[in-house]
C-alpha positions in Angstrom: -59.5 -53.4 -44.5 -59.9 -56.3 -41.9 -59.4 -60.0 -42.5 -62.3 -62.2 -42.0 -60.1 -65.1 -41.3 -59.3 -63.6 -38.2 -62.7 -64.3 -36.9 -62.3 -68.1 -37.3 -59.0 -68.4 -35.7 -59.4 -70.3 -32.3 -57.5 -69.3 -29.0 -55.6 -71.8 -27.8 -56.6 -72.9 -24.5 -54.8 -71.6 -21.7 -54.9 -74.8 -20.0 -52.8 -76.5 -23.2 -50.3 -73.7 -23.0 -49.5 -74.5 -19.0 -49.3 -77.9 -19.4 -47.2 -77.7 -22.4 -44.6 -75.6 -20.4 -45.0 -77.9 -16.9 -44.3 -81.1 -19.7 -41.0 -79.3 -21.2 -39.8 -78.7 -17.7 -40.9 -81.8 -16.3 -38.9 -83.6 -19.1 -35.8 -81.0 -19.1 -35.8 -82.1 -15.0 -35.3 -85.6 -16.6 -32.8 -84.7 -19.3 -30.7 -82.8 -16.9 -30.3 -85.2 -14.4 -29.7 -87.7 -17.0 -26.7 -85.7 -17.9 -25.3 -85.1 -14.5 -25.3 -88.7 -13.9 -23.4 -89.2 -16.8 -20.9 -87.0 -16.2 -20.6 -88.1 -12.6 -20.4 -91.9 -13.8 -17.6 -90.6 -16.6 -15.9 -89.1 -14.1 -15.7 -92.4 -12.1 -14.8 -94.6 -14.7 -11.9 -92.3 -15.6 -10.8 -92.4 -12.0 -11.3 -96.2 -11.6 -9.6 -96.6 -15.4 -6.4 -94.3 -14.6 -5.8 -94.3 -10.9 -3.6 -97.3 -9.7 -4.6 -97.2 -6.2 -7.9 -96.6 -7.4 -7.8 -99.6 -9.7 -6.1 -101.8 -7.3 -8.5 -101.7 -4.8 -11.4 -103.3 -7.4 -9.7 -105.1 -9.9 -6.9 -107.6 -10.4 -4.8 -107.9 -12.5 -1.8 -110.7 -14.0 1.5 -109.1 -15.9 -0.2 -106.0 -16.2 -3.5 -107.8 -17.5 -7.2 -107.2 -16.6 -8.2 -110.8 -14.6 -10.8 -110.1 -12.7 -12.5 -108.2 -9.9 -11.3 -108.3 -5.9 -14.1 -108.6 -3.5 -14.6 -105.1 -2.9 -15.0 -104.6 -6.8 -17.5 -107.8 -7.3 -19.7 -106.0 -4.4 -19.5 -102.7 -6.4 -20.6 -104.5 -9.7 -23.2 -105.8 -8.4 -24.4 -103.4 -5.5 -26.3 -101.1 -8.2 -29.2 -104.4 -8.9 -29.1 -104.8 -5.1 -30.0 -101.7 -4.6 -33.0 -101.2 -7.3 -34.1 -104.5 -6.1 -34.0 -103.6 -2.5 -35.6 -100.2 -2.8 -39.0 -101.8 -5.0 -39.4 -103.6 -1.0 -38.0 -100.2 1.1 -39.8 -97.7 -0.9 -43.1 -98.2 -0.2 -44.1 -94.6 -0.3 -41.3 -93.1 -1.8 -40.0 -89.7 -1.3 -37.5 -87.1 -3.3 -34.7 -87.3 -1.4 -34.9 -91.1 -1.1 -35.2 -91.7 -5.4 -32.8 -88.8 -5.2 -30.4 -91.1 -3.0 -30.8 -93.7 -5.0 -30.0 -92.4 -8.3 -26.8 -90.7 -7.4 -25.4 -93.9 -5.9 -26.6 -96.2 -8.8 -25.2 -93.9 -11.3 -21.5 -93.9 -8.8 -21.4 -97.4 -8.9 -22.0 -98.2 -12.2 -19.1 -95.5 -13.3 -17.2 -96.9 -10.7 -18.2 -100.7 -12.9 -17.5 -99.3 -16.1 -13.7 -98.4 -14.9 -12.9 -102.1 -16.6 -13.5 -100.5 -20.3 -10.3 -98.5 -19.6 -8.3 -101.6 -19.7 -10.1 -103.3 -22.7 -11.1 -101.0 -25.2 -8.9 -97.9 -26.7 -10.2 -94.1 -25.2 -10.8 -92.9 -29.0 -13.2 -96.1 -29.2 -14.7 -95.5 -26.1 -14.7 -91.6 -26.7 -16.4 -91.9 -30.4 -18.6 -94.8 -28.8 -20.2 -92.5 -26.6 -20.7 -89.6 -29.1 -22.7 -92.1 -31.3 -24.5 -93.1 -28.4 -25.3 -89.9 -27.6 -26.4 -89.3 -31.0 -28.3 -92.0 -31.2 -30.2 -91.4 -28.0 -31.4 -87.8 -28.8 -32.5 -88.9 -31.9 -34.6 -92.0 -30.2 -35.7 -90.0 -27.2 -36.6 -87.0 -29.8 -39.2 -89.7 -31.8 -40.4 -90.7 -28.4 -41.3 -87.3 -27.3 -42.8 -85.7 -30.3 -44.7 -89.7 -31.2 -48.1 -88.5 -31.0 -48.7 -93.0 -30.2 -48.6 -94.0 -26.9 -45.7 -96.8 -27.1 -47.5 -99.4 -24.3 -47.4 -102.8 -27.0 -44.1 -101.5 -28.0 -43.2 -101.4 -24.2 -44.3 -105.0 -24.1 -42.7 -106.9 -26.8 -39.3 -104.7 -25.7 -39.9 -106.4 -22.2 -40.1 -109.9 -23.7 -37.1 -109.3 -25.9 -35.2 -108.1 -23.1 -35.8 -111.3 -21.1 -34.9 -113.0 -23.7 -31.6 -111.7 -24.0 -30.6 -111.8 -20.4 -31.3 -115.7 -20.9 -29.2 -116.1 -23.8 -26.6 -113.7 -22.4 -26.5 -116.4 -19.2 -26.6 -119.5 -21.6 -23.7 -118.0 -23.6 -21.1 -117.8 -20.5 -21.0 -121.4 -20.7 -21.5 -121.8 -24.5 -18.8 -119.3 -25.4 -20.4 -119.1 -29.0 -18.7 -116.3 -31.2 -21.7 -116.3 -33.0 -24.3 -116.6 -30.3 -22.3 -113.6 -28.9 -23.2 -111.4 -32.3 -26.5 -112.4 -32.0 -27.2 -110.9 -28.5 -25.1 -108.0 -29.1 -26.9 -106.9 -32.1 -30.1 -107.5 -30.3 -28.9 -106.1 -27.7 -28.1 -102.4 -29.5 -32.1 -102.7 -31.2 -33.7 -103.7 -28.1 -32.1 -100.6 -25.9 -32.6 -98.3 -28.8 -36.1 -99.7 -29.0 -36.7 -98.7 -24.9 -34.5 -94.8 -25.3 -38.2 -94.4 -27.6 -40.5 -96.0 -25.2 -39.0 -94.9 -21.7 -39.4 -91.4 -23.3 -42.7 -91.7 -24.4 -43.9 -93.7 -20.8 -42.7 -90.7 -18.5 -44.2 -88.0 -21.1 -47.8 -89.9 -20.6 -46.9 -90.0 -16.6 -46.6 -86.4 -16.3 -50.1 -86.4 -16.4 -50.2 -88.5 -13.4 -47.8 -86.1 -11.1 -48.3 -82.4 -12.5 -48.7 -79.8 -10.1 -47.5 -82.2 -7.6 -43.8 -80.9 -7.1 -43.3 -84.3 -4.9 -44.8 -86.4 -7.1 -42.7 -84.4 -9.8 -39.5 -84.6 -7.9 -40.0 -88.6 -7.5 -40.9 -89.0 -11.1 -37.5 -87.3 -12.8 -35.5 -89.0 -10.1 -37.1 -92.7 -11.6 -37.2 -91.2 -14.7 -33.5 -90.0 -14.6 -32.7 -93.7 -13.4 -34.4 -95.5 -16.6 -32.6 -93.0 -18.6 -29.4 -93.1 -17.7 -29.4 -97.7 -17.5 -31.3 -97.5 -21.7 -27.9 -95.2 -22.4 -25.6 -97.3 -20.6 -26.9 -100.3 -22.0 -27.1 -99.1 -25.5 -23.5 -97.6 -25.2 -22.0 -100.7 -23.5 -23.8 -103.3 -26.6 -22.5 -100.8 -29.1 -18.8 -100.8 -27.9 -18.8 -104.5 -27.6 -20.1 -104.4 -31.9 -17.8 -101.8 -33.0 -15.3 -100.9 -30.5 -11.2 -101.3 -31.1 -9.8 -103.3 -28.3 -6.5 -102.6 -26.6 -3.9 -104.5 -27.8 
């Protein structure tokens, strides 16, 4: 006996179903670059954080106390904005291996930055840190993906929030305001869990855009890799500063 339901039951495009498997790998290119670069920026915060002559050569230090940075570390904190500000001049047309350049040495200098936790926070805070964070991020970037909403107002009032808190993170070095100092750190953790969502959503929406371009595709997980990888750094480093155990 045959079922007449059968007969209303629409194939679905075989457009959909390639695009649907060019999306997932588009965004696993993403996610596994992501995780590479986190591994590789781990890897150099360990080394920065337990190697003496490693340490030596970027930080100083006073009775065996974190002071401050030597030259060639205040060049390495601040070589990774350099460089993203540089390459939006250089990069007119850019290309694979240039993004691909320019992730792997942002991501190597920020590690090689985030060394300095080592010396201020305990490694079960910064270990259990990190597993929230990474947590919290596949949850975020989860709702981003599956979001059937495009985020762009979302995207905007993020932007605005994050001005704002670069401003009031500038004010407060002068300030010095315990309280001022919650205040941006708690925006700080909603704001960056806010962009996880967004940055998500924006580079699902731009595969459209690059598709069956495997330039264009290469380019595209590179930047997306990059946006990634500063939302979870950001959100980690905002967390640890709320609930991290400092060394002694």
């Amino acid at each position: 006996m045959s079922d007449t339901r059968l007969e209303h039951v629409q194939p679905r495009p075989q457009t959909a179903i390639v695009t649907d498997a060019g999306l997932r790998a588009f965004m696993l290119g993403i996610y596994r670059k992501l995780a590479l670069g986190l591994a590789l920026s781990g890897a150099v915060a360990w080394t920065v954080g337990n190697v003496p002559e490693v340490s030596n050569l970027l930080l100083r230090f006073s009775g065996g106390q974190l002071v401050g940075y030597t030259l060639l570390g205040m060049t390495v904190l601040f070589a990774p904005l350099i460089l993203m500000l540089a390459a939006g001049f250089v990069m007119r047309t850019p290309t694979a291996a240039g993004t691909g350049v320019l992730y792997w040495a942002i991501v190597a200098l920020i590690g090689a930055s985030l060394g300095t936790l080592f010396f201020v926070y305990t490694g079960a805070s910064l270990a259990s840190t990190f597993f929230v964070t990474a947590a919290a991020f596949g949850g975020l970037s989860l709702w981003g993906y599956t979001t059937q909403r495009a985020l762009t107002g979302f995207g905007a009032f993020l932007s605005m929030g994050l001005i704002g808190l670069i401003i009031a993170m500038v004010v407060n070095l002068f300030l010095k305001s315990p309280m001022l100092y919650f205040i941006v750190t708690v925006a700080g953790v909603v704001i960056f869990a806010g962009l996880i969502a967004w940055d998500t959503n924006r580079l699902k929406l731009a595969y459209d855009k690059v598709g069956g371009d495997a330039a264009g595709t290469a380019v595209a997980t590179n930047f997306g890799a990059l946006s990634l990888f500063l939302d979870f750094i950001n959100l980690f480093q905002f967390l640890l500063a709320l609930t991290g155990q400092r060394r002694r």
